[in-house]
C-alpha positions as CSV (number, residue, x, y, z in Angstrom):
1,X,199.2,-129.0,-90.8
2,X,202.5,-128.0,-89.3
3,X,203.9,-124.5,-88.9
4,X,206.8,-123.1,-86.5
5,X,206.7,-120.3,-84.6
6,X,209.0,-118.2,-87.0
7,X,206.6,-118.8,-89.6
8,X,204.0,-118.0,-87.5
9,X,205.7,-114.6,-86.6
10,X,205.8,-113.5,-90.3
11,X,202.2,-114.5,-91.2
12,X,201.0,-111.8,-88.2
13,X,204.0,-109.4,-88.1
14,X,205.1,-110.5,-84.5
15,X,208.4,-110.8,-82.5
16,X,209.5,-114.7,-81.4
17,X,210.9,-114.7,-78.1
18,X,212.9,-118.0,-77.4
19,X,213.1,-120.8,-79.9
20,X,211.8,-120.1,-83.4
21,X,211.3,-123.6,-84.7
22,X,209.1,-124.4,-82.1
23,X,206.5,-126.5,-84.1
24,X,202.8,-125.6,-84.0
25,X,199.7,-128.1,-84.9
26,X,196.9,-126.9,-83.2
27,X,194.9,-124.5,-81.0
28,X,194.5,-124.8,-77.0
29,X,193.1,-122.1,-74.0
30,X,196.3,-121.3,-72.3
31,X,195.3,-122.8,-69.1
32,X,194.5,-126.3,-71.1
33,X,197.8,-125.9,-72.9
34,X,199.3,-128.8,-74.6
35,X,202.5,-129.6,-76.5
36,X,202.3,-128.5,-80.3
37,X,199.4,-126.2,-79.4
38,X,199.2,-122.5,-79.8
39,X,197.3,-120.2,-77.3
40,X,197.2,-116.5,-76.4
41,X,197.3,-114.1,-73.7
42,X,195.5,-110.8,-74.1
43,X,193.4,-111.1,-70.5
44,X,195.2,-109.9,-67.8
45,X,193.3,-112.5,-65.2
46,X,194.8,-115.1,-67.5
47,X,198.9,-114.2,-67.3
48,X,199.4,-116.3,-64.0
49,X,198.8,-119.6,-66.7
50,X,201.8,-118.3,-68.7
51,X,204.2,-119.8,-66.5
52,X,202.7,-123.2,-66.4
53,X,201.1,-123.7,-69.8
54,X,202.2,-126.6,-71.6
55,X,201.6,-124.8,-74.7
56,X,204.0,-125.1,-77.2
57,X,203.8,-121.3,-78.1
58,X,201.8,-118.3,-76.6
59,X,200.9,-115.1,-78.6
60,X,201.1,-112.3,-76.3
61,X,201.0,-108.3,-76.1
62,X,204.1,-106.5,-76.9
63,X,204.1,-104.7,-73.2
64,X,203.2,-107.4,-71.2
65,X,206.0,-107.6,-68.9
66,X,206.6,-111.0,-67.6
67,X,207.8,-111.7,-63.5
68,X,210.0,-114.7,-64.0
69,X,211.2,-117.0,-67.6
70,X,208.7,-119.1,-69.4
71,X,209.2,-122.7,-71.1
72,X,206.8,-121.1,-73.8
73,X,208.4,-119.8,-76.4
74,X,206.6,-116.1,-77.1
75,X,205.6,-114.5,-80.7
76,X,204.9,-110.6,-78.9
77,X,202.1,-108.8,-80.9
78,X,200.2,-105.3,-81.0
79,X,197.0,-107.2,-80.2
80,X,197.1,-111.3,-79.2
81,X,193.4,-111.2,-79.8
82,X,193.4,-110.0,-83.0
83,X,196.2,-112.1,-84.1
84,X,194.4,-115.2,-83.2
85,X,191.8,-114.5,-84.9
86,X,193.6,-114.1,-88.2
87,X,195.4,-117.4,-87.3
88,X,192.0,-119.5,-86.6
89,X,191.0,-117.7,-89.8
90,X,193.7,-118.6,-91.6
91,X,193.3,-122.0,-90.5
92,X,189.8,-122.3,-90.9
93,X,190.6,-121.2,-94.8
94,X,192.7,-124.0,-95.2
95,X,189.7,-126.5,-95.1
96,X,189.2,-128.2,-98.4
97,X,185.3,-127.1,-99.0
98,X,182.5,-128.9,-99.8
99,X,181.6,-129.2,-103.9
100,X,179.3,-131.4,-105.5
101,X,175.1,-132.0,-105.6
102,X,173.5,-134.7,-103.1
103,X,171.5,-136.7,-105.5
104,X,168.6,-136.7,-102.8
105,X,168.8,-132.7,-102.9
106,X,165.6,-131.1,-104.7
107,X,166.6,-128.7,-107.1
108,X,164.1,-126.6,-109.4
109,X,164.5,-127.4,-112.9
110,X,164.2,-123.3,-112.8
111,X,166.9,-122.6,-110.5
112,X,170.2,-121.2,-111.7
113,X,173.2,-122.7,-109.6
114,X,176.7,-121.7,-110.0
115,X,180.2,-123.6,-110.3
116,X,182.0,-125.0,-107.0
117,X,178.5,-125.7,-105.6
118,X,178.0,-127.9,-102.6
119,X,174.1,-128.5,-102.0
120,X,173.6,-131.3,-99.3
121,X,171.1,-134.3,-99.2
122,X,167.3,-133.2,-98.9
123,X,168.4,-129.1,-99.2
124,X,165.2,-127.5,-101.7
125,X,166.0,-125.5,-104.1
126,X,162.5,-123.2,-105.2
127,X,161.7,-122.4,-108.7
128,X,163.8,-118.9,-109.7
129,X,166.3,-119.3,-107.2
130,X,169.7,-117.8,-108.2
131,X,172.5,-119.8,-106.2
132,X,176.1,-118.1,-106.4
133,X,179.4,-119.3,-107.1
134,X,181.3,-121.3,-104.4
135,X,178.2,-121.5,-102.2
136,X,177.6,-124.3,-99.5
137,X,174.1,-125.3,-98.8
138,X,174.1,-128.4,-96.4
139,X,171.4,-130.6,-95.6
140,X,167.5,-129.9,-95.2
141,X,168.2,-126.2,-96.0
142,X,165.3,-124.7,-97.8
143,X,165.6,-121.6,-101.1
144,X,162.7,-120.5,-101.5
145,X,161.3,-119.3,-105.0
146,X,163.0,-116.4,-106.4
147,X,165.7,-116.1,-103.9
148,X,169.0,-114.9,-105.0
149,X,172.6,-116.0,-103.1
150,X,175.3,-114.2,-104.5
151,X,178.7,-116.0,-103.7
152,X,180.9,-118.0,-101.4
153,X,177.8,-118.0,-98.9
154,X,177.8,-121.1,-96.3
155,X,174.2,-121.9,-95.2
156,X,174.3,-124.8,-92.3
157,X,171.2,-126.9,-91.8
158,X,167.4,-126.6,-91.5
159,X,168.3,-123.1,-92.5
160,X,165.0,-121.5,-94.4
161,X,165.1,-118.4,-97.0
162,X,161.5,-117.5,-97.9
163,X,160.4,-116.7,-101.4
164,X,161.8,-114.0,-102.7
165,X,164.7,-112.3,-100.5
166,X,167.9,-111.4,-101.7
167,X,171.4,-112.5,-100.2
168,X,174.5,-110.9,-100.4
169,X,178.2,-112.6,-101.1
170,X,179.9,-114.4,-98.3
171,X,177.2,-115.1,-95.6
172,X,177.0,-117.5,-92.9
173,X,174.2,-118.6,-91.9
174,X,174.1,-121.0,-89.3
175,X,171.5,-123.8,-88.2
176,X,167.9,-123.6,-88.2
177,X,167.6,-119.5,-89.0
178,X,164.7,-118.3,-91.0
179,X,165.2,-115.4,-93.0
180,X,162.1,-113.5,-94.6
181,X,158.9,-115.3,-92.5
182,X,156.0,-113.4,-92.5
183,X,156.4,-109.9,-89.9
184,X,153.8,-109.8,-86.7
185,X,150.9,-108.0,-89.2
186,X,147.4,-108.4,-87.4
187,X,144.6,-105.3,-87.2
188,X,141.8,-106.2,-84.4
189,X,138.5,-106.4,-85.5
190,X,135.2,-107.0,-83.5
191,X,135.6,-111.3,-83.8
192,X,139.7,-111.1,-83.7
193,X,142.3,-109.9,-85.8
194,X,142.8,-109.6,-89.4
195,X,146.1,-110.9,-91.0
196,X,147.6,-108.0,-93.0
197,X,149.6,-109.4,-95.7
198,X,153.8,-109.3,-95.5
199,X,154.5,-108.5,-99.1
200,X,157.6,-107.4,-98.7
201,X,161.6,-109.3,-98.6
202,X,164.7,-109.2,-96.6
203,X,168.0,-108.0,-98.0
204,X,170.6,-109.1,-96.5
205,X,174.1,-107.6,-97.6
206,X,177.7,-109.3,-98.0
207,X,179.7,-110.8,-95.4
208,X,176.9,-111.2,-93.3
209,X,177.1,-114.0,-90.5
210,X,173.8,-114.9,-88.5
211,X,173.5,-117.1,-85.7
212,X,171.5,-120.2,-85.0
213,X,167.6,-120.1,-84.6
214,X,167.6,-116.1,-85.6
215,X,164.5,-114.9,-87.4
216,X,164.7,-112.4,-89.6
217,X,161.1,-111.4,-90.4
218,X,159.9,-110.1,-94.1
219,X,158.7,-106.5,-94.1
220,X,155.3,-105.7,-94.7
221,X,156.3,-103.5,-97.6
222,X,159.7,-102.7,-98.9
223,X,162.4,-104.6,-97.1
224,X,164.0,-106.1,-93.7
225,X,167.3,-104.5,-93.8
226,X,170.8,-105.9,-92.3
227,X,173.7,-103.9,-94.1
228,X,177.4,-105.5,-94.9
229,X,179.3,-106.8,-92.2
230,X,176.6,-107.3,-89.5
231,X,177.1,-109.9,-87.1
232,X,174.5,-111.6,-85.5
233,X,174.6,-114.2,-82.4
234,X,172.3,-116.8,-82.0
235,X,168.5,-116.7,-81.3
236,X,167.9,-113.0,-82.1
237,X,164.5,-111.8,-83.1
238,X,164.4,-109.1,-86.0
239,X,160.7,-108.3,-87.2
240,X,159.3,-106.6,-90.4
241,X,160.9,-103.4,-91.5
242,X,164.0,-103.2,-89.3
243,X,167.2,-101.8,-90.6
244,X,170.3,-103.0,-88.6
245,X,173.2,-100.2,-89.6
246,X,176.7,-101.9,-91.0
247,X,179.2,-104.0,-89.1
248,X,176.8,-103.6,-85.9
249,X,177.3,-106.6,-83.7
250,X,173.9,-108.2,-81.3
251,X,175.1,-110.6,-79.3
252,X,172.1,-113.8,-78.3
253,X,168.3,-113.1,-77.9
254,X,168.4,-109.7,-78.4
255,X,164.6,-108.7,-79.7
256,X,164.2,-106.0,-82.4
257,X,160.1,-104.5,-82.5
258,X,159.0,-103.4,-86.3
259,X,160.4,-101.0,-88.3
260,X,163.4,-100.2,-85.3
261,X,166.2,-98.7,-87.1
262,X,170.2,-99.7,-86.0
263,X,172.4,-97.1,-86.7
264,X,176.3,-98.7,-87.8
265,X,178.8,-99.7,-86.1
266,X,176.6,-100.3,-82.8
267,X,177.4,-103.0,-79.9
268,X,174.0,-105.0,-78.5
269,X,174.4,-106.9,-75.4
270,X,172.4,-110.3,-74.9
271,X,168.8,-109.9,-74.0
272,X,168.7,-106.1,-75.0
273,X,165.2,-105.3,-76.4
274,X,164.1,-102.3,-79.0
275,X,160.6,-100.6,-78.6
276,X,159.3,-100.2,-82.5
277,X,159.8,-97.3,-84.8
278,X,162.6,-95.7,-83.0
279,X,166.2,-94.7,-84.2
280,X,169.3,-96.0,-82.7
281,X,172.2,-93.6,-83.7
282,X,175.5,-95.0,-85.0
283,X,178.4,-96.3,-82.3
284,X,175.5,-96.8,-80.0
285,X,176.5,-99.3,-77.2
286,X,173.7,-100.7,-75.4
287,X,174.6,-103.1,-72.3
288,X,172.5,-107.0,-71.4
289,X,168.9,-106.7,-71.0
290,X,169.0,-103.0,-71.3
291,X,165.2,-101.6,-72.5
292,X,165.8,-99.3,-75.6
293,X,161.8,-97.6,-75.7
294,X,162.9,-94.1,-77.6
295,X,165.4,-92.5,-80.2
296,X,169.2,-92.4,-79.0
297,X,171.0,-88.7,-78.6
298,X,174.2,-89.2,-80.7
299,X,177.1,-91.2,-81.6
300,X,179.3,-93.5,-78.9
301,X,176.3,-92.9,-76.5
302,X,176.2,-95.8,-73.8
303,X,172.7,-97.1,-72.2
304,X,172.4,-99.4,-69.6
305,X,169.1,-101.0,-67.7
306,X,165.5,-100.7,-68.5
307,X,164.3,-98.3,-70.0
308,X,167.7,-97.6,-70.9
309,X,169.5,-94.9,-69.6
310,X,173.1,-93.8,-69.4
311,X,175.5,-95.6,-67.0
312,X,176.3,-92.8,-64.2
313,X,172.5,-92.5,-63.8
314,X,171.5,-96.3,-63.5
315,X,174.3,-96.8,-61.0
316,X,173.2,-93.3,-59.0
317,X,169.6,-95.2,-59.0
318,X,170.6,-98.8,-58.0
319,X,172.7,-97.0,-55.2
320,X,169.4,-95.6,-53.6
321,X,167.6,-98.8,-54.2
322,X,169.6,-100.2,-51.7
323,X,168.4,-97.6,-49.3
324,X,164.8,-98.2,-50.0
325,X,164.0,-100.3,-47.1
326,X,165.6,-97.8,-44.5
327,X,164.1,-95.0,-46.2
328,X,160.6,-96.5,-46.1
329,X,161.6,-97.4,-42.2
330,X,161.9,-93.6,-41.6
331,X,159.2,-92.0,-43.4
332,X,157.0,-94.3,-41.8
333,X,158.4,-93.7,-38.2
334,X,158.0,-89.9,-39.2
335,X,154.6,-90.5,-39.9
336,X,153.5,-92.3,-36.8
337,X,155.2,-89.1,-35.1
338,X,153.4,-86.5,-37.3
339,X,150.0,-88.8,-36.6
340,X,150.7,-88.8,-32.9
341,X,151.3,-84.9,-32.8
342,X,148.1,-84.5,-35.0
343,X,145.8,-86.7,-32.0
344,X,148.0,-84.1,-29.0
345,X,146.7,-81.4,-31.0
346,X,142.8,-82.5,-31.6
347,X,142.8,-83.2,-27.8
């Protein structure tokens, strides 16, 4: 596929600076620019590549202001990151998607799939299952019994939905995720523990996208929660009973403790852990492996560091940790003085 920058300019509402038929085929990082790519420009760091990038074209921020002429030709935009997403969107949609039934796939003579299907070779489907419209289920993905998939989701494989949890339309999942395994349930007794039995599901709602190798854990009772619009990153932990607020965003092995509650809209940064049964309230951004162990005060609140606190404390702390060593210096000089006084005084 071919388009030029003019057309380009239309599809996100942008200004072309220089020639307008410059002709577009793919993507490329501005520093690894080649001719008939497209890259962007929304770091500052990044604008010194401008002026060298063999890029074809370069979507870029209306008031950037540029030191010398570039070879580029420009499409200015409000925002070149959001543009490019819609563009690798928009060109991600343009794929021709998978139909059709692997003959080596399993499928439940009970199972109720829908039209425009794709299920891959050796995918299960489990006695009950619902399977929507449009949905893509490659190979070695598992539907367990009773599960229901509403539409246009896009499971990759080794992906596994235990029995009985209920997916929204339009979610990714991506390799090797489990969704709805048993929560962490054990009560100690005098010779161990006792399994207490997960009974519950996970509801997952639509558009949805879930990282590789992220567990999502059934609840003991009731349901696992993750609301419309979540996105997950890869190798995230979310046990029995959690609620994760809408279009909240965790970015890789962040670890959520049972029945933790994520208000919307929140930001998690990689490695950031969640003591159980607390409350996290909405717009909450919490900063890389940051220690959440109690309830957050309010909206837009920002922690940092373990246990989490806000940012203008953490950095006040770290500053006298630095000092430590010449503190501990001087209080231990002051001792030997007070000790020395002390033995004046006895004699």
């Amino acid at each position: 596929m071919e388009f030029t920058a003019k057309q380009i300019a239309e599809l996100i509402q942008g200004r072309v600076e220089g020639n307008e038929n410059a002709a577009v085929r793919t993507f490329a990082k501005i520093e690894e620019g080649v001719e008939g790519a497209i890259s962007f420009l929304s770091n500052p760091k990044y604008t010194h590549y401008i002026y060298d990038t063999k890029s074809s074209v370069v979507l870029i921020n209306e008031d950037v202001e540029l030191e010398r002429p570039v070879s580029c030709t420009l499409i200015r935009v409000k925002n070149a990151y959001e543009c490019v997403a819609k563009l690798l969107q928009f060109y991600e949609s343009m794929k021709p998607a998978k139909t059709g039934i692997d003959p080596l796939a399993s499928i439940s003579p009970k199972a109720k799939v829908g039209e425009n299907v794709y299920i891959g070779a050796f995918a299960v489907i489990g006695d009950g299952a619902v399977i929507g419209d449009g949905c893509q289920i490659y190979p070695h993905t598992v539907i367990g019994d009773g599960v229901q998939v509403g539409q246009k989701c896009l499971f990759y494989p080794h992906v596994t939905i235990y029995q009985g949890c209920k997916i929204g339309n339009n979610v990714t999942i991506h390799a090797g995720s489990v969704v709805g395994a048993d929560g962490f349930g054990f009560a100690p007794n005098t010779e161990g523990y006792d399994k207490i039995p997960q009974i519950g599901i996970v509801v997952i709602e639509d558009n949805v996208e879930i990282g590789a190798n992220t567990c999502i854990d059934r609840s003991t009772m009731g349901q696992t929660t993750i609301r419309k619009g979540v996105k997950l990153d890869n190798l995230i932990q979310v046990a029995h009973n959690c609620e994760i607020g809408e279009n909240t965003v965790m970015s890789a092995q962040v670890g959520l403790a049972g029945s933790t509650k994520i208000g919307a809209w929140c930001m998690v940064g990689g490695q950031a852990g969640f003591a159980g049964h607390i409350q996290v309230a909405d717009k909450t951004f919490v900063g890389a492996q940051c220690g959440v162990i109690s309830n957050t005060k309010g909206n837009g609140e920002q922690l940092i560091g373990s246990p989490a606190v806000n940012p203008k404390m953490y950095f006040k702390a770290r500053a006298i940790d630095a000092k430590l060593p010449d503190m501990y210096r001087q209080v231990a000089a002051l001792q030997r003085e007070i000790d020395a006084l002390k033995e004046k005084l006895e004699k």
